[in-house]
N, C-alpha and C positions, 0 to 999 in steps of 0.2 A: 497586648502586643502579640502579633502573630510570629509564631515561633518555627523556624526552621532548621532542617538537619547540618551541624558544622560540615561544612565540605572532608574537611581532613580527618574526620573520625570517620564520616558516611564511607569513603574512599577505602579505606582503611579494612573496617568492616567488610564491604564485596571483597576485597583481594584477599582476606580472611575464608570467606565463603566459598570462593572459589578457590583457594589453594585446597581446603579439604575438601571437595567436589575431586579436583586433580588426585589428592591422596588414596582419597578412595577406589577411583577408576585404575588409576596405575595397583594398585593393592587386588585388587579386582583381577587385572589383566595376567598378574604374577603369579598368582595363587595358585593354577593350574585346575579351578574348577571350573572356568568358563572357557572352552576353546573356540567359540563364535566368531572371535574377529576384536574384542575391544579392547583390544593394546593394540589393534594393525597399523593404526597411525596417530597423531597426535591430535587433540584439539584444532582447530582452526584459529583459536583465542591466541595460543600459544606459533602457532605460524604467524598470524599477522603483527603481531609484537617485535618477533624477532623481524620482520620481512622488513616493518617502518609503514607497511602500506596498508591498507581497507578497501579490497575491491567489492564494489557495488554496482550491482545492475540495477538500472533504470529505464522506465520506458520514453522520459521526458516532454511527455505529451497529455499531459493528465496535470492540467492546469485548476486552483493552486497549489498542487502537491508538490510535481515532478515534471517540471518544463525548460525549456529555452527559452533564454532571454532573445529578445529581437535585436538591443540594443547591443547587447555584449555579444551573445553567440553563447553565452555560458548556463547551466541548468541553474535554477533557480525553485524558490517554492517553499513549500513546508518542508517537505521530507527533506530536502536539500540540504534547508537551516538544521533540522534535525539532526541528519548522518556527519553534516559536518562536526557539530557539537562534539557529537558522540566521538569523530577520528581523535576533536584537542585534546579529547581528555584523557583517551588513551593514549596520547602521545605520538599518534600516527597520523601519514597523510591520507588523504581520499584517492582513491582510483575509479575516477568512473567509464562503467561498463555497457554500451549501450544494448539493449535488446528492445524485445516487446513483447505485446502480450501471450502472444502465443507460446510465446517464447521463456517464458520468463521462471518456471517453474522447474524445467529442464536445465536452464541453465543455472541455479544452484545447485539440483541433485547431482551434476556432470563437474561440479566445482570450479564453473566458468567463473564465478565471482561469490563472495565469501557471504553476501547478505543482501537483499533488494531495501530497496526504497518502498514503502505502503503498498499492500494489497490487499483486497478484502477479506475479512474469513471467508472460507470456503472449504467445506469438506473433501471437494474432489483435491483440490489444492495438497489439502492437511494428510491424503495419502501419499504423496511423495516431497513434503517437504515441512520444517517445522514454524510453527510463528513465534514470536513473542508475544508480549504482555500489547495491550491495544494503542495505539498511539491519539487514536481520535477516532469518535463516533460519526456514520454516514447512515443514510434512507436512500432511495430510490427515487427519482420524480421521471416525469416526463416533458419533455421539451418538445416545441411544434413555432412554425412559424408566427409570428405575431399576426399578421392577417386573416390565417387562420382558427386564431386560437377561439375565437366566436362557435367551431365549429368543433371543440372539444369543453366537455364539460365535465370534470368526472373521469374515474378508470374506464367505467362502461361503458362510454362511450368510445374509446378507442378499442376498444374488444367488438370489430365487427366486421364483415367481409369487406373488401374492398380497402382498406386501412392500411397503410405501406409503413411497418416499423422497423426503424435501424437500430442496430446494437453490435458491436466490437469485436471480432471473435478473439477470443479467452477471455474475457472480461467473464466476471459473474451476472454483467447485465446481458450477456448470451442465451442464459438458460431462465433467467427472469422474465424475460421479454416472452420468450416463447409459454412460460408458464401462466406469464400476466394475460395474453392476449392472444389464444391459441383460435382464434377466429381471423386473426387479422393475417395478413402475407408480411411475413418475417424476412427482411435483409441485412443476412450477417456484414459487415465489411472487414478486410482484411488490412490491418499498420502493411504501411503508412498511414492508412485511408483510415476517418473514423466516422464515426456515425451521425455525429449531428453533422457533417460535410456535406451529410446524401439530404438531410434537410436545406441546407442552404442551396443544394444545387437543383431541387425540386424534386428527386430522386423518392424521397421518403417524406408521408405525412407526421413522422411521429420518430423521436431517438428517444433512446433510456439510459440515466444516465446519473453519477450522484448527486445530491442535493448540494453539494460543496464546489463539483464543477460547472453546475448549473446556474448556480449564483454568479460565477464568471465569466461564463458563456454568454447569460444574459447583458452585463454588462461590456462585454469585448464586440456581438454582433448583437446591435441594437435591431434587425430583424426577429431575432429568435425569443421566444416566449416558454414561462414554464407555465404548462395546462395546468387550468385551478382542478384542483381536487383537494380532497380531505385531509392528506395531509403524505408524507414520504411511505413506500412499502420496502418490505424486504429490511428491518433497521438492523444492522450491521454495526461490526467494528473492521476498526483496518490495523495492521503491525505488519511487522517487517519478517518477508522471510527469511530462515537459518536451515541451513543443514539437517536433516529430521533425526539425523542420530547424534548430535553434537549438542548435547546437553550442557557441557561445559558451556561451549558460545551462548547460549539460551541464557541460561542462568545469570550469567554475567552483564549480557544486554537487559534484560530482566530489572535486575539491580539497580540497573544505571534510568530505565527509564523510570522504574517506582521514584529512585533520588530528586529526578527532574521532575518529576510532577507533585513532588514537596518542595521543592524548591524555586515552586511557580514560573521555570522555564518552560514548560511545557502551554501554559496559560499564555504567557505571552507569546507564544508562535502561533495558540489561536487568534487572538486576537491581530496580530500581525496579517494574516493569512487568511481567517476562515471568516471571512465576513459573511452570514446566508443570509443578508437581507434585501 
């Protein structure tokens, strides 16, 4: 029989973990050998408890992660089901924050909102702000019209003059695109606007884009095809950003996501969610 973590001892254990995380830092801040700044403010772990609320930026356009429902009006998705988990258990509501992507990196270092919904690693990223532990694995594909797609076969084949590629600006498939296909004429697009859009509207031969939104792009616009090739580039993970000096929040999100992935919640929101086939 497959054995899982008791909720109430797992529980138990992080507020353990991070109570002496807290003791330390406060210990740290008093001692009078660090005057840097780490007593200047409290955790963010510790504000949102007390606050009742989890504010989260989201771009809600990164379908099936982080979207709007058509029917409701409401975000919906993986990351959704995620962050919400993540508010019941700590006992708090969700506040969501919209932004995008350009956006999205500044607006936790500015402490517009306390943690995002999934982004890719990215080093450029990871200088101004922290991740967590990964929530779920992505690859890169490319997407092109279905009428077209006769007319791509292969990465190298899209790497060639004349070849109109869309990709996101902030997105990591920005500097992908241009790294993948530095032969072809590169069109950034700017949120609202996204890049497989300039495919459907004729704009661009070719978007980039994850293998996880692409599975549903295919499926939502029965025009759009993903180019056969070899297989996903660029294989990645995605996690939520934190604060890049709030160690405590890390930790503790940290915890919670190792819990849920023994405790096969995290499985089921793949399977809920991440259908790539």
């Amino acid at each position: 029989m497959k054995k899982y973590i008791n909720r109430k001892t797992a529980l138990a254990a992080a507020v353990s973990v991070i109570a002496l995380v807290l003791a330390v830092s406060c210990s740290q801040g008093s001692s009078g050998s660090d005057n840097s700044g780490s007593n200047k403010e409290r955790s963010a772990l510790q504000v949102i408890l007390e606050r009742g609320t989890i504010r989260v930026g989201t771009t809600g356009d990164f379908n099936p992660m982080s979207f709007k429902d058509s029917t409701t009006g409401e975000y919906a998705g993986y990351d959704i089901d995620l962050v919400k988990q993540l508010a019941s258990d700590m006992g708090v509501k969700v506040e969501w924050v919209a932004t995008d992507w350009k956006n999205l990196v500044t607006g936790i270092a500015s402490g517009k909102y306390d943690i995002t919904t999934g982004a890719s690693y990215n080093m450029g990223r990871a200088r101004t702000a922290g991740y967590t532990l990964p929530v779920v694995d992505v690859g890169t594909v490319p997407l092109t019209l279905k009428k077209n797609a006769g007319s791509f076969i292969g990465w190298d084949s899209i790497n060639r003059k004349g070849v109109k590629v869309a990709a996101t600006l902030g997105t990591v498939f920005e500097e992908q695109a241009r790294n993948l296909f530095p032969e072809a004429e590169i069109r950034i697009v700017e949120a609202l606007a996204r890049d497989y859009q300039e495919l459907l509207a004729g704009r661009a031969d070719i978007s980039v884009t994850s293998n996880i939104e692409a599975s549903q792009l295919i499926k939502t616009y029965k025009e759009l095809a993903i180019v056969e090739v070899d297989g996903p580039r660029y294989g990645n993970a995605i996690g939520l950003l934190v604060p890049q000096d709030d160690q405590v929040l890390k930790n503790y999100i940290d915890v919670w996501i190792m819990m849920k992935e023994k405790s096969g919640f995290i499985q089921s929101l793949k399977d809920k969610w991440l259908s790539l086939k």
